[in-house]
C-alpha positions, 0 to 999 in steps of 0.5 A: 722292851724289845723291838717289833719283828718287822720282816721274815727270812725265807731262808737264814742268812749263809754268813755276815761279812767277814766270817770264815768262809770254810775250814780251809788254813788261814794266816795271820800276820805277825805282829808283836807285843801291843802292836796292830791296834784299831787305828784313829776312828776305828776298823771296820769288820770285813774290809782290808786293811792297812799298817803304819809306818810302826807296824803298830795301828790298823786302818780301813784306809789306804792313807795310814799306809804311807809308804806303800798304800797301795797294798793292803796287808791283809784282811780283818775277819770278823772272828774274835775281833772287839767290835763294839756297840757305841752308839745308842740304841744300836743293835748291831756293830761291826766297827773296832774302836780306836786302841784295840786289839785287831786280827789281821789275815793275810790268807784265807777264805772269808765272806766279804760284801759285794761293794760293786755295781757289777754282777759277781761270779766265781774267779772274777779278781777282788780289789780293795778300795783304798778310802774304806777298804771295801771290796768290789770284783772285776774280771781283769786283773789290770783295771783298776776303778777310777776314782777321779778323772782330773786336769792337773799338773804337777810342780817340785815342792821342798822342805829345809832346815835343822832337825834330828832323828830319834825313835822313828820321830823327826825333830825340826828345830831350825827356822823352815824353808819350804814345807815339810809335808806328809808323805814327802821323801827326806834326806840329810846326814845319815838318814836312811835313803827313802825316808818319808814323812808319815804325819805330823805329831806336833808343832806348826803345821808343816814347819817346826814340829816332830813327824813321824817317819818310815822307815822308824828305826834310825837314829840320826844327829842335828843336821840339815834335813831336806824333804821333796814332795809333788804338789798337784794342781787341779783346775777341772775335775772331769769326773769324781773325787780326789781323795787321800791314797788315791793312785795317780796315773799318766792320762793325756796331755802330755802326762806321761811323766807321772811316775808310777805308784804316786799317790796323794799323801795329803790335803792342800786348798784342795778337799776333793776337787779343784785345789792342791794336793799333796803327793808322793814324787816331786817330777815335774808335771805339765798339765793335761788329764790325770786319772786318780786310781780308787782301788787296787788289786788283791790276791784275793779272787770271788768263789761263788756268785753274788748281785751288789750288796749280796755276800760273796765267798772270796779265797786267796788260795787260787793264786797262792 
């Protein structure tokens, strides 16, 4: 039996999120065959998103971007996009599941929901938040949101043994020192510079085991591969959450050598506040105040007014 109408609209809704703002061009982003797939737990409907290490799977989280997290590769409208209704009894669903084929836009202009507290009007800068992939509005195109306010530091984490490279998996077959970590730098025989460990696929938890890494194509024989990774400790959280993706930057306290565009790549003892973290460079940090960034900037910029949680036409045309 149908449901029970239970309100009235005054006037009908302008769009929901994700849909075509106007008739304007729109661009996709290249993709191959099978490649960009609804990534592990699914893509949500109107959000930005970002691309593995294998330009393969799609996620609402900046984490799965290992590499470069901090630029979501586009946004997934909702045309044509294999939302399904999973869950019993639902009506409505706006989330793709694992496996599927996704759409990914790189330029447009598109309906998103207003996920800020702020009051929304024309020009102000979208940014995408990196656990979501929400969209929020502010009128400075340099000020992040600070996801988390921390005291923390820094210390040099390594990895070593004997391992190879074939298909974008990294093979470790020797006895472990160290730690292999997601998100850490590796090197060793003809491995191209700049590798990094993107997840683990099998084996002991950071030790003997394959991972795959970025960038995938090279093939490298049994040799000694070392890895570097930062291992942050925090010991007081002043404000908010740390989360996977989130961006580091130099606060007080002596911080100035955070280096620019470290990011947490994965979980220690830590799961949100005091603990350890996973993170891409392995520079020395004293301890003192660390601001964790939760979202970054887009190209993308607000094209008319909207309150929180109102929908608000948002274009990348204004800055190309």
């Amino acid at each position: 039996m149908a449901d029970f109408q239970t309100s009235v609209n005054i006037q009908p809704a302008p769009a929901v999120a994700g849909d075509f703002a106007s008739a304007n061009p729109r661009v996709t982003v290249l993709a191959g065959p099978g490649q960009l797939v609804s990534g592990p737990g699914g893509v949500t409907v109107g959000t930005f998103v970002w691309l593995d290490s294998t330009y393969t799977q799609v996620s609402s989280n900046a984490s799965i971007g290992i590499g470069n997290p901090t630029a979501p590769a586009g946004f997934l409208g909702r045309q044509g996009q294999p939302a399904l209704i999973t869950t019993f009894l639902a009506k409505t669903s706006n989330i793709v599941p694992p496996g599927l084929e996704v759409t990914v836009h790189s330029a447009g202009d598109f309906w998103v929901t207003n996920s800020g507290t702020n009051q929304v009007v024309p020009g102000m800068y979208a940014y995408a938040n990196l656990v979501g992939g929400l969209v929020t509005f502010n009128s400075s195109n340099t000020t992040p949101t600070a996801a988390a306010s921390v005291t923390a530091s820094i210390a040099a984490g390594t990895g070593s043994a004997t391992g190879s490279i074939s298909g974008g998996v990294l093979t470790i077959t020797g006895v472990v020192t160290g730690s292999f970590q997601v998100g850490g730098t590796i090197s060793g025989g003809a491995t191209i510079s700049g590798t990094m460990i993107t997840s683990q696929l099998t084996g002991t938890a950071n030790g003997i085991g394959t991972y795959a890494i970025t960038p995938p194509e090279q093939t490298v024989a049994s040799t000694t591969i070392s890895e570097t990774h930062g291992i942050m400790t925090v010991t007081n959280v002043g404000s908010g959450t740390v989360s996977v993706g989130d961006v580091l930057v130099a606060g007080g306290g002596g911080n100035g050598a955070v280096v620019a565009g470290t990011y947490v790549s994965a979980l220690g003892t830590g799961s949100g506040g005091n603990g350890t973290y996973i993170v891409t460079n392995n520079t020395v940090v004293t301890s003192g105040t660390i601001v964790l960034n939760g979202n970054v900037l887009t190209k993308w910029q607000a094209m008319s007014f909207a309150a929180p949680n109102e929908l608000v036409k948002m274009s990348s045309w204004l800055q190309g």
